[in-house]
PyMOL Python script that loads the backbone (N, CA, C, O; Angstrom):
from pymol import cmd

cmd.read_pdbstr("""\
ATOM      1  N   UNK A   1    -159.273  78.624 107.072  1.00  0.00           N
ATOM      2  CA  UNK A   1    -158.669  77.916 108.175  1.00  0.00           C
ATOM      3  C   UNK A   1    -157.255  78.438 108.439  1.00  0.00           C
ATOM      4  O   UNK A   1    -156.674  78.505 109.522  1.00  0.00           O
ATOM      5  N   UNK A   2    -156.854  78.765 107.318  1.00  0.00           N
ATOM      6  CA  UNK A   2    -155.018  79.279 107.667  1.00  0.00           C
ATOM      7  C   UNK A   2    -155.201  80.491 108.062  1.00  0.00           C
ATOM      8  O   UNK A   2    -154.196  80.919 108.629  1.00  0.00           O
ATOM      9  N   UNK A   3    -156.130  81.299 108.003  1.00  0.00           N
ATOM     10  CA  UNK A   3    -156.186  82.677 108.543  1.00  0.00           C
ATOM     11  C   UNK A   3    -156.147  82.365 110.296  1.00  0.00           C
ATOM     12  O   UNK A   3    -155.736  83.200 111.102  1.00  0.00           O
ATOM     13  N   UNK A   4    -156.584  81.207 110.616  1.00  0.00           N
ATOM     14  CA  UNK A   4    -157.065  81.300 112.150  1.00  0.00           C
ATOM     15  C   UNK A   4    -155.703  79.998 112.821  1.00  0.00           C
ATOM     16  O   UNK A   4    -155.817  79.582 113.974  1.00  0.00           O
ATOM     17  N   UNK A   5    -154.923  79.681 112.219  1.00  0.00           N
ATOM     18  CA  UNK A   5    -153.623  78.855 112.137  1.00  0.00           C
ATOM     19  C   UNK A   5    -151.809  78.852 111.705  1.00  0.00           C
ATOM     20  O   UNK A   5    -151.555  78.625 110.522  1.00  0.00           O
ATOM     21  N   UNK A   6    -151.248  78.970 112.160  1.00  0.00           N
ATOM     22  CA  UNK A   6    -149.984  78.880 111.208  1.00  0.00           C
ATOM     23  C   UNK A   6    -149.014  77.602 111.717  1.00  0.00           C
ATOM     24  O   UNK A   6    -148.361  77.504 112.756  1.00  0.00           O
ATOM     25  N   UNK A   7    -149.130  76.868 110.845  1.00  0.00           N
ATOM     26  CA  UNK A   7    -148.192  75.319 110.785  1.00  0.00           C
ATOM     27  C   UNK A   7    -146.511  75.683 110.683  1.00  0.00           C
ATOM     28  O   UNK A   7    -145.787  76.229 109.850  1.00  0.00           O
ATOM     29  N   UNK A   8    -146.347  75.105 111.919  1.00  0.00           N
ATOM     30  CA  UNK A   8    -144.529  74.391 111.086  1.00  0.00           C
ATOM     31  C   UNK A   8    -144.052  73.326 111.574  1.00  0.00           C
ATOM     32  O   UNK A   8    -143.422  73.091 112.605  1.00  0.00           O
ATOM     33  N   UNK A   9    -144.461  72.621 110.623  1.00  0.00           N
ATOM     34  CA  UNK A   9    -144.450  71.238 110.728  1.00  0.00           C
ATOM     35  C   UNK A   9    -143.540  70.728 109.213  1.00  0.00           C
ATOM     36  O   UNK A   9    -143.274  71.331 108.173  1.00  0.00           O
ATOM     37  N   UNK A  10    -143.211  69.151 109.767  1.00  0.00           N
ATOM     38  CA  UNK A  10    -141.833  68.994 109.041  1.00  0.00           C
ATOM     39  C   UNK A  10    -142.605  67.499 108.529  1.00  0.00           C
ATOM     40  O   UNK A  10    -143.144  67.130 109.572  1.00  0.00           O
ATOM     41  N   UNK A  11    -142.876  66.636 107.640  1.00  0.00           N
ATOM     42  CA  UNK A  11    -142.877  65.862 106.735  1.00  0.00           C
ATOM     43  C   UNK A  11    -141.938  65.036 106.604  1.00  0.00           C
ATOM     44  O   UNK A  11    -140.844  65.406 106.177  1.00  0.00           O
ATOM     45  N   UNK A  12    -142.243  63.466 107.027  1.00  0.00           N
ATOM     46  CA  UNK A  12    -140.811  62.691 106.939  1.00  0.00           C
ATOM     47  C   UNK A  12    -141.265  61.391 105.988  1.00  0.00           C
ATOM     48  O   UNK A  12    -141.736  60.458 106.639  1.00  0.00           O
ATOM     49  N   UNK A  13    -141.187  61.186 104.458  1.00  0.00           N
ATOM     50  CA  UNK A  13    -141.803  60.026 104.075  1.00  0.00           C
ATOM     51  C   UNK A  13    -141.289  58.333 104.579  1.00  0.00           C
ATOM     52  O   UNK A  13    -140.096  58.079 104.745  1.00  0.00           O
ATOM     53  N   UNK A  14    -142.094  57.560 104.724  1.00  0.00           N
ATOM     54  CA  UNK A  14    -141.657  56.510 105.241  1.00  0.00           C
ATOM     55  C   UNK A  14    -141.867  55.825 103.995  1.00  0.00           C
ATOM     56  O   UNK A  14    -140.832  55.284 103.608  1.00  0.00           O
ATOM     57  N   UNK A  15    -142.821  55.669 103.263  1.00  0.00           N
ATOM     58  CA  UNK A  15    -142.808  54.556 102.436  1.00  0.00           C
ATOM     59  C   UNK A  15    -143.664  55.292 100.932  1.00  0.00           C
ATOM     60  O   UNK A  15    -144.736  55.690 101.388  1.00  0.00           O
ATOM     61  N   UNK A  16    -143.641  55.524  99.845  1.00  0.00           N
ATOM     62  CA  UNK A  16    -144.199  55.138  98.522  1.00  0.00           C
ATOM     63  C   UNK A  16    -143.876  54.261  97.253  1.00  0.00           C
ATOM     64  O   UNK A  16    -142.877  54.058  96.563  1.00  0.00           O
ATOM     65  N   UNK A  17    -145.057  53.879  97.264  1.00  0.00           N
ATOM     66  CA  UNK A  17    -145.614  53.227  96.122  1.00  0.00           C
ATOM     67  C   UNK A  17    -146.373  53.312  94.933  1.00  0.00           C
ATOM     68  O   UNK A  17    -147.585  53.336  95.147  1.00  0.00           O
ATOM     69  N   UNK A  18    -146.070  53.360  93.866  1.00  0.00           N
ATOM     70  CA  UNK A  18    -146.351  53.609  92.528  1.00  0.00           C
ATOM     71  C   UNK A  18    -147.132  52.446  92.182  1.00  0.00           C
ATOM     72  O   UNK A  18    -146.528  51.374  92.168  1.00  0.00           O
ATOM     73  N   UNK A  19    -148.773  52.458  91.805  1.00  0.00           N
ATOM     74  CA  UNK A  19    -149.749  51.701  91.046  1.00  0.00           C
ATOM     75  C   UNK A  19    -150.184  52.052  89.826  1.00  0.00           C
ATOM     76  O   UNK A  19    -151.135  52.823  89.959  1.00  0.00           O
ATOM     77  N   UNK A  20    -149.880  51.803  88.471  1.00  0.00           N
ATOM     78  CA  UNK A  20    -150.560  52.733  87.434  1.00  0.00           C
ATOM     79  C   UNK A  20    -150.864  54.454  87.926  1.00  0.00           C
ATOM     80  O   UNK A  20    -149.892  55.037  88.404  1.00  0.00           O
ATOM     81  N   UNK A  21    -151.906  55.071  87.832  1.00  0.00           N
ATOM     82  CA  UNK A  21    -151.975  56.172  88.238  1.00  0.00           C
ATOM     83  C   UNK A  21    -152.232  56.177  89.521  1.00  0.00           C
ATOM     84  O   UNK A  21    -153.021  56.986  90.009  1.00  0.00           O
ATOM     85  N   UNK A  22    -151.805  55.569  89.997  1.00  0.00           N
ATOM     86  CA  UNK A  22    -151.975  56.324  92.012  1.00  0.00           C
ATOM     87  C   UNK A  22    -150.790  55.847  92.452  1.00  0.00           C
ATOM     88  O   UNK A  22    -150.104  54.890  92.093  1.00  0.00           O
ATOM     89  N   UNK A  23    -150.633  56.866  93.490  1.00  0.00           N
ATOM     90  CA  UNK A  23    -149.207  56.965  94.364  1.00  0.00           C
ATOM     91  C   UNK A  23    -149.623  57.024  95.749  1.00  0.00           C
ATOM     92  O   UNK A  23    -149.891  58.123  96.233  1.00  0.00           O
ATOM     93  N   UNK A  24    -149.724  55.773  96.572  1.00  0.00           N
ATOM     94  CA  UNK A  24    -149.675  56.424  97.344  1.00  0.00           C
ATOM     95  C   UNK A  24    -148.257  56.240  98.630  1.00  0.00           C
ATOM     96  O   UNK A  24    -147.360  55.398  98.650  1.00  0.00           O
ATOM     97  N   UNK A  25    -148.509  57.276  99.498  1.00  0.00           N
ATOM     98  CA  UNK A  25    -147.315  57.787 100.279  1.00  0.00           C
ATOM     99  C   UNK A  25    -147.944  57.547 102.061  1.00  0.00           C
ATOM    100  O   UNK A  25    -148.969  57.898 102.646  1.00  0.00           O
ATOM    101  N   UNK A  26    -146.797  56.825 102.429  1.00  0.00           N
ATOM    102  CA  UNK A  26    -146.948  57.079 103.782  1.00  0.00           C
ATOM    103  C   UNK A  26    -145.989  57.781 104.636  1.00  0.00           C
ATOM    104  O   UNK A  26    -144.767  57.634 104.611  1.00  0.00           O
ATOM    105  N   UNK A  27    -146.946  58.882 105.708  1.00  0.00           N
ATOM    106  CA  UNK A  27    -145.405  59.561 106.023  1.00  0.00           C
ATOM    107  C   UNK A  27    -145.747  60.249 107.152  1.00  0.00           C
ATOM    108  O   UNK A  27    -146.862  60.768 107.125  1.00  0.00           O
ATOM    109  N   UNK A  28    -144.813  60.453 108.547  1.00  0.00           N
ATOM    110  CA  UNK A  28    -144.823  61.307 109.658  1.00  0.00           C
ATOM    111  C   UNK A  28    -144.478  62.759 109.801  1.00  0.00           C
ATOM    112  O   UNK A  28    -143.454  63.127 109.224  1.00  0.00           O
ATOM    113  N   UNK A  29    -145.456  64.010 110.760  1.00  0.00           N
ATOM    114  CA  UNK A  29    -144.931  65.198 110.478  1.00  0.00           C
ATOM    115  C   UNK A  29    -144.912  65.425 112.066  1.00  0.00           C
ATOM    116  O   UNK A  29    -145.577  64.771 112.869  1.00  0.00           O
ATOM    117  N   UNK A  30    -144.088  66.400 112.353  1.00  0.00           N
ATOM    118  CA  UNK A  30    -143.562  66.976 113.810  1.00  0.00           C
ATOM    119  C   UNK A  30    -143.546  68.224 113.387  1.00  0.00           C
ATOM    120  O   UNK A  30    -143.104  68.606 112.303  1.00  0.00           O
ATOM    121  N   UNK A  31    -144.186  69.101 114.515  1.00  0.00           N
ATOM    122  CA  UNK A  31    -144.082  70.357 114.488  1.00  0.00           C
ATOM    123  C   UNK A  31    -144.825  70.717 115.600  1.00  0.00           C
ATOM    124  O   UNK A  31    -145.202  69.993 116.521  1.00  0.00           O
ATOM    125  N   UNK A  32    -145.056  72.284 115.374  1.00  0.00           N
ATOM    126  CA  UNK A  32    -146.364  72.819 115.988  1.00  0.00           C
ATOM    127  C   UNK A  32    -146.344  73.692 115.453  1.00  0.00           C
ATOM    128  O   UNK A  32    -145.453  74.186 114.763  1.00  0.00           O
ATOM    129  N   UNK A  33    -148.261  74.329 115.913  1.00  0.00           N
ATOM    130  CA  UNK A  33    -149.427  74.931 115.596  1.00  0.00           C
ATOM    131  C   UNK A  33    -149.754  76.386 116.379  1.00  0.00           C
ATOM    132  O   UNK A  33    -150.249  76.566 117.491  1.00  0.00           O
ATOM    133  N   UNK A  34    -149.447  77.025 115.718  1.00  0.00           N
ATOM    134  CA  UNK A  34    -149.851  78.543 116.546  1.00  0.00           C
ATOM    135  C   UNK A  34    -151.264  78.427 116.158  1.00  0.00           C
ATOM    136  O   UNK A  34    -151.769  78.006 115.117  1.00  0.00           O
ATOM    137  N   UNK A  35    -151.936  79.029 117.541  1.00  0.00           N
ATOM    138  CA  UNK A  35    -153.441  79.465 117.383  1.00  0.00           C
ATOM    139  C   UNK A  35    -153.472  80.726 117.546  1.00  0.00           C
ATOM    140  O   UNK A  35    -153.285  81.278 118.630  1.00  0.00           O
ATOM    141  N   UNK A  36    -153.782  81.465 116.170  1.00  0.00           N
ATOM    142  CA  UNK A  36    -153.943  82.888 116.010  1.00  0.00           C
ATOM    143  C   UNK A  36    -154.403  83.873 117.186  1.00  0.00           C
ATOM    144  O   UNK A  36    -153.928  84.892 117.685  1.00  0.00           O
ATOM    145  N   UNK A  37    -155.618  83.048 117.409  1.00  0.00           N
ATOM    146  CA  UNK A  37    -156.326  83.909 118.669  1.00  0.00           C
ATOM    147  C   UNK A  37    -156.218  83.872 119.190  1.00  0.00           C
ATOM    148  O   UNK A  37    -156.466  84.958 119.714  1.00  0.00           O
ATOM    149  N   UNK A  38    -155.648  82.730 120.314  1.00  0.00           N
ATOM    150  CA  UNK A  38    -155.022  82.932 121.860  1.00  0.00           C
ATOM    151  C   UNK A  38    -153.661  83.161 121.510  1.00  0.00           C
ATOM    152  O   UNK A  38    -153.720  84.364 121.768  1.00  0.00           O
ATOM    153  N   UNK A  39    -152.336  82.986 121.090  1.00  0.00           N
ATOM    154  CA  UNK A  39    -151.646  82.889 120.869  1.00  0.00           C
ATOM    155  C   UNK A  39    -150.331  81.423 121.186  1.00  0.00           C
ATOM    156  O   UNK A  39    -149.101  81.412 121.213  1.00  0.00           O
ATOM    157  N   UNK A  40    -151.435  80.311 121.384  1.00  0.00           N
ATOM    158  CA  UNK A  40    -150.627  79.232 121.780  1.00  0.00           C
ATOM    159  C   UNK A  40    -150.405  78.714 120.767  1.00  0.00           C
ATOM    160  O   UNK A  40    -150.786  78.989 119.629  1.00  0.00           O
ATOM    161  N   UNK A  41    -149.417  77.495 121.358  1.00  0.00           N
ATOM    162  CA  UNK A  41    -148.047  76.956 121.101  1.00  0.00           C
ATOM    163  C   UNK A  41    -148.887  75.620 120.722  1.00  0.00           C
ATOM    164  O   UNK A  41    -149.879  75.958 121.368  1.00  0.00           O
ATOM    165  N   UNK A  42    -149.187  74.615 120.286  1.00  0.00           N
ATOM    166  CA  UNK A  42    -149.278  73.539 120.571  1.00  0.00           C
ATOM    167  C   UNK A  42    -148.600  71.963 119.752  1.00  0.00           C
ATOM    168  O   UNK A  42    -148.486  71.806 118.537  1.00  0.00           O
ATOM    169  N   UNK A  43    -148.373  71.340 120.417  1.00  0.00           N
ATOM    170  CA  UNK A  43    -147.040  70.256 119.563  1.00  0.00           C
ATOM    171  C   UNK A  43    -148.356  69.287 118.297  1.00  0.00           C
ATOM    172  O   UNK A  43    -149.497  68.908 118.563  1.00  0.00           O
ATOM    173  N   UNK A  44    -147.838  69.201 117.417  1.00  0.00           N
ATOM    174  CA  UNK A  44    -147.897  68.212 116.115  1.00  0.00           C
ATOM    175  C   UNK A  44    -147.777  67.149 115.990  1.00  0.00           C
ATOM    176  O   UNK A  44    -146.862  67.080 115.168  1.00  0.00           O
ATOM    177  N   UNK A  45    -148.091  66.082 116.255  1.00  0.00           N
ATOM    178  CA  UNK A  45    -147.229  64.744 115.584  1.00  0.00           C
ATOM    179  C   UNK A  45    -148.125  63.523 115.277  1.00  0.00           C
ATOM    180  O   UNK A  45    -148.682  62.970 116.225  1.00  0.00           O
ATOM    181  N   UNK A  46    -148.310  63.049 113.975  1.00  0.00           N
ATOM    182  CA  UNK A  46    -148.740  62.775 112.901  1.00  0.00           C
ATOM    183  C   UNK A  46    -148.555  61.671 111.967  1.00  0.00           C
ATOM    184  O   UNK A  46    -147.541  61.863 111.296  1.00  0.00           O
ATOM    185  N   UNK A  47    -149.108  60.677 111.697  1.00  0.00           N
ATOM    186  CA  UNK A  47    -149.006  59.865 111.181  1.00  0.00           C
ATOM    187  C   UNK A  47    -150.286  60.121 109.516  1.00  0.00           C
ATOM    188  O   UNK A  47    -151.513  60.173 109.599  1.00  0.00           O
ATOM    189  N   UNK A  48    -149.556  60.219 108.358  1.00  0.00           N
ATOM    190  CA  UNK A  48    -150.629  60.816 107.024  1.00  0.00           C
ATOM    191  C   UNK A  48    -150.592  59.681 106.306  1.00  0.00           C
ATOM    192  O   UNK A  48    -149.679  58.862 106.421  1.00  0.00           O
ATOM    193  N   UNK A  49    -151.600  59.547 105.499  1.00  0.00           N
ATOM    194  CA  UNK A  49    -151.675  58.392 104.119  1.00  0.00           C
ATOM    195  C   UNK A  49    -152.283  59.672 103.098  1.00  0.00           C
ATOM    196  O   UNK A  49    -153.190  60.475 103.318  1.00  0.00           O
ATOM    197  N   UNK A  50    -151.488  59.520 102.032  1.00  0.00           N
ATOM    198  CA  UNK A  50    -152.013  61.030 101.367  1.00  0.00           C
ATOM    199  C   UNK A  50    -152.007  59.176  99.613  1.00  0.00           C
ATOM    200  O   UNK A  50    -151.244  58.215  99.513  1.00  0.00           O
ATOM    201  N   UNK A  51    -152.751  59.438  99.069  1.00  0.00           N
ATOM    202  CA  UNK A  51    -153.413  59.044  97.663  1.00  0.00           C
ATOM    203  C   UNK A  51    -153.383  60.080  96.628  1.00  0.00           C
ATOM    204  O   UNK A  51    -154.306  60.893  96.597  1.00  0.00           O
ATOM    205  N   UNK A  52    -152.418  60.145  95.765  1.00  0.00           N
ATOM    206  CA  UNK A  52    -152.301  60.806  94.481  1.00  0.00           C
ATOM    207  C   UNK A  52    -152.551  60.236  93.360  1.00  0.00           C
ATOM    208  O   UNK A  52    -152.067  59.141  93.074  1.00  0.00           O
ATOM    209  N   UNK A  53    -153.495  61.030  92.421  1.00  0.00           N
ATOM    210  CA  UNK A  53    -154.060  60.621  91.604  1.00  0.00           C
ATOM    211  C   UNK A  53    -153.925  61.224  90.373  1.00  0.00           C
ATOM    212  O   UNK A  53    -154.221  62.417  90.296  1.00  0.00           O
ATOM    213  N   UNK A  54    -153.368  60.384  88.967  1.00  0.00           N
ATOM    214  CA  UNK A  54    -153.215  61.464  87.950  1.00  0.00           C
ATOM    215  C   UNK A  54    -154.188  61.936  87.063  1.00  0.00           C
ATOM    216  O   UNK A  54    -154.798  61.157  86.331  1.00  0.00           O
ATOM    217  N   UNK A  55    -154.397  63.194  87.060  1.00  0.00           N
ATOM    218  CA  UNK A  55    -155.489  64.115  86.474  1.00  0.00           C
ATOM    219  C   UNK A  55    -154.969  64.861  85.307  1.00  0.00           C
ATOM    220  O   UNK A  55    -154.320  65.875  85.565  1.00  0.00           O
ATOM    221  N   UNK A  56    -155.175  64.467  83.821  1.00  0.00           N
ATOM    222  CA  UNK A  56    -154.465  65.479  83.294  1.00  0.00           C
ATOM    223  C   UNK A  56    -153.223  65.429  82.723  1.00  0.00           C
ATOM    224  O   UNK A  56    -152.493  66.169  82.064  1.00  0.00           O
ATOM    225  N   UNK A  57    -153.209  64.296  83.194  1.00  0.00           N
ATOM    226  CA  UNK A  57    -150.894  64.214  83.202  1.00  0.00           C
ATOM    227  C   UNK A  57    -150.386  64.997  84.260  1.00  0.00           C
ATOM    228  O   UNK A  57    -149.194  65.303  84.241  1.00  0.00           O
ATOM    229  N   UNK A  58    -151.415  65.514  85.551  1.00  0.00           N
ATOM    230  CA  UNK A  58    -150.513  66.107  86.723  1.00  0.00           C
ATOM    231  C   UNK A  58    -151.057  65.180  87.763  1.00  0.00           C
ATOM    232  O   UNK A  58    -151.982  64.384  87.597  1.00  0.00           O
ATOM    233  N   UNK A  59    -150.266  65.412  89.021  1.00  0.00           N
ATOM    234  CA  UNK A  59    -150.366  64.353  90.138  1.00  0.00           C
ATOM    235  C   UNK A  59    -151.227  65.278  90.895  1.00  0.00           C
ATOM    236  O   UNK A  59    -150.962  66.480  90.866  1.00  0.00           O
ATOM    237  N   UNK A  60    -152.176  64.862  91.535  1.00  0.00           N
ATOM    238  CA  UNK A  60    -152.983  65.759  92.468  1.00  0.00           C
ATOM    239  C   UNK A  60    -153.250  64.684  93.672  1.00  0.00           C
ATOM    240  O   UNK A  60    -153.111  63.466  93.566  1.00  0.00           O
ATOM    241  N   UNK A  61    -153.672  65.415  94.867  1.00  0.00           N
ATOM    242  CA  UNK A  61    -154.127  64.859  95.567  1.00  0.00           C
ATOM    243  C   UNK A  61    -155.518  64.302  95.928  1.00  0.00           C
ATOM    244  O   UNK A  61    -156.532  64.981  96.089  1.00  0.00           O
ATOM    245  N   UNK A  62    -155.414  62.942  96.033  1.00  0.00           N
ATOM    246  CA  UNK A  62    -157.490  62.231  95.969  1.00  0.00           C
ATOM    247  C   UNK A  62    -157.691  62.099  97.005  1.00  0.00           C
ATOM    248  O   UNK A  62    -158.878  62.293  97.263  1.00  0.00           O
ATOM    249  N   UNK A  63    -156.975  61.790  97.996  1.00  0.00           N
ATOM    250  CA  UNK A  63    -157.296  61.182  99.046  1.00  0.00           C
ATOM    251  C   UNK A  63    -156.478  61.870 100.061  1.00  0.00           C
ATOM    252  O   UNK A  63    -155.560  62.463  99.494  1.00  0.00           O
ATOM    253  N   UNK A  64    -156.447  62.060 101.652  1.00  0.00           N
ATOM    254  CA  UNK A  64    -155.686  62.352 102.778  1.00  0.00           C
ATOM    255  C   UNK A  64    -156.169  61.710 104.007  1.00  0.00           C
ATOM    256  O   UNK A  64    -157.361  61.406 103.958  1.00  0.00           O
ATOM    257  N   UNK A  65    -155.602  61.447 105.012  1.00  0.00           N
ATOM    258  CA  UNK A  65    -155.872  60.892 106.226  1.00  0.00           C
ATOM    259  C   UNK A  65    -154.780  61.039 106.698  1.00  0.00           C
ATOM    260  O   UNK A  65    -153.668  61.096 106.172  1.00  0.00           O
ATOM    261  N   UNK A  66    -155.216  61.121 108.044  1.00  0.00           N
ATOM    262  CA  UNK A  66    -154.043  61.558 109.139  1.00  0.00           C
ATOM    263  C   UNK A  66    -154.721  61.224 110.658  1.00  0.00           C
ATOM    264  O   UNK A  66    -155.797  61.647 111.081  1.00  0.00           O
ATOM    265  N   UNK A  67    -153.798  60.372 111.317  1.00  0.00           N
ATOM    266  CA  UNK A  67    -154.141  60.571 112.654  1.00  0.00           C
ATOM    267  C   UNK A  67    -152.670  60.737 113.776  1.00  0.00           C
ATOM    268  O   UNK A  67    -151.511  60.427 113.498  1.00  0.00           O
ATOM    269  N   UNK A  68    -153.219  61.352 115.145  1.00  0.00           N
ATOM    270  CA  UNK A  68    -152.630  61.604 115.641  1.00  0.00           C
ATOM    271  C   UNK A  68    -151.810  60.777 116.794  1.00  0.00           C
ATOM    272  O   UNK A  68    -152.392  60.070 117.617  1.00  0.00           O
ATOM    273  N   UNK A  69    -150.391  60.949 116.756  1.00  0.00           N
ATOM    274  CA  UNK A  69    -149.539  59.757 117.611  1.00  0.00           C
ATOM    275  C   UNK A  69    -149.736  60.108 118.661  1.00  0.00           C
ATOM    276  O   UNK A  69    -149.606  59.021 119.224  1.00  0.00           O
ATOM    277  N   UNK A  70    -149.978  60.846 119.498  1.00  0.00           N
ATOM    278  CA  UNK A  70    -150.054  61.101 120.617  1.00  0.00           C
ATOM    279  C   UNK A  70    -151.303  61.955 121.450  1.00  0.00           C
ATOM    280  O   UNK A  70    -151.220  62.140 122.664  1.00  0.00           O
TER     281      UNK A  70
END
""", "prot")
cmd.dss("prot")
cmd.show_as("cartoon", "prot")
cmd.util.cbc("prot")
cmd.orient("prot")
């Protein structure tokens, strides 16, 4: 997928919370999206719930969702 994409987009956390092993995070991103093959421009903006889960003694990601503000 990143071969046919390049992101720059910016990550703003609004809120986390720590449960035993899960974290989860709520948070907005702004940017935009080059499309490799045509070469457009197109705007970003994003509302994520990302769920981290500890595996190991490391934090990984279990869960993601994202929808779009506009």
């Amino acid at each position: 997928m990143f071969s046919q994409i390049q992101l720059n987009i910016e990550f703003y956390t609004d809120e986390i919370l720590v449960e035993n092993n899960f974290v989860f995070a709520v948070t907005n991103s702004k940017g935009t999206t080059l499309i490799r093959a045509t070469g457009d421009i197109v705007p970003e903006e994003n509302r994520e719930l990302f769920i981290f889960g500890k595996e190991n003694g490391k934090w990984k990601i279990a869960r993601y969702m994202f929808n779009k503000m506009k």
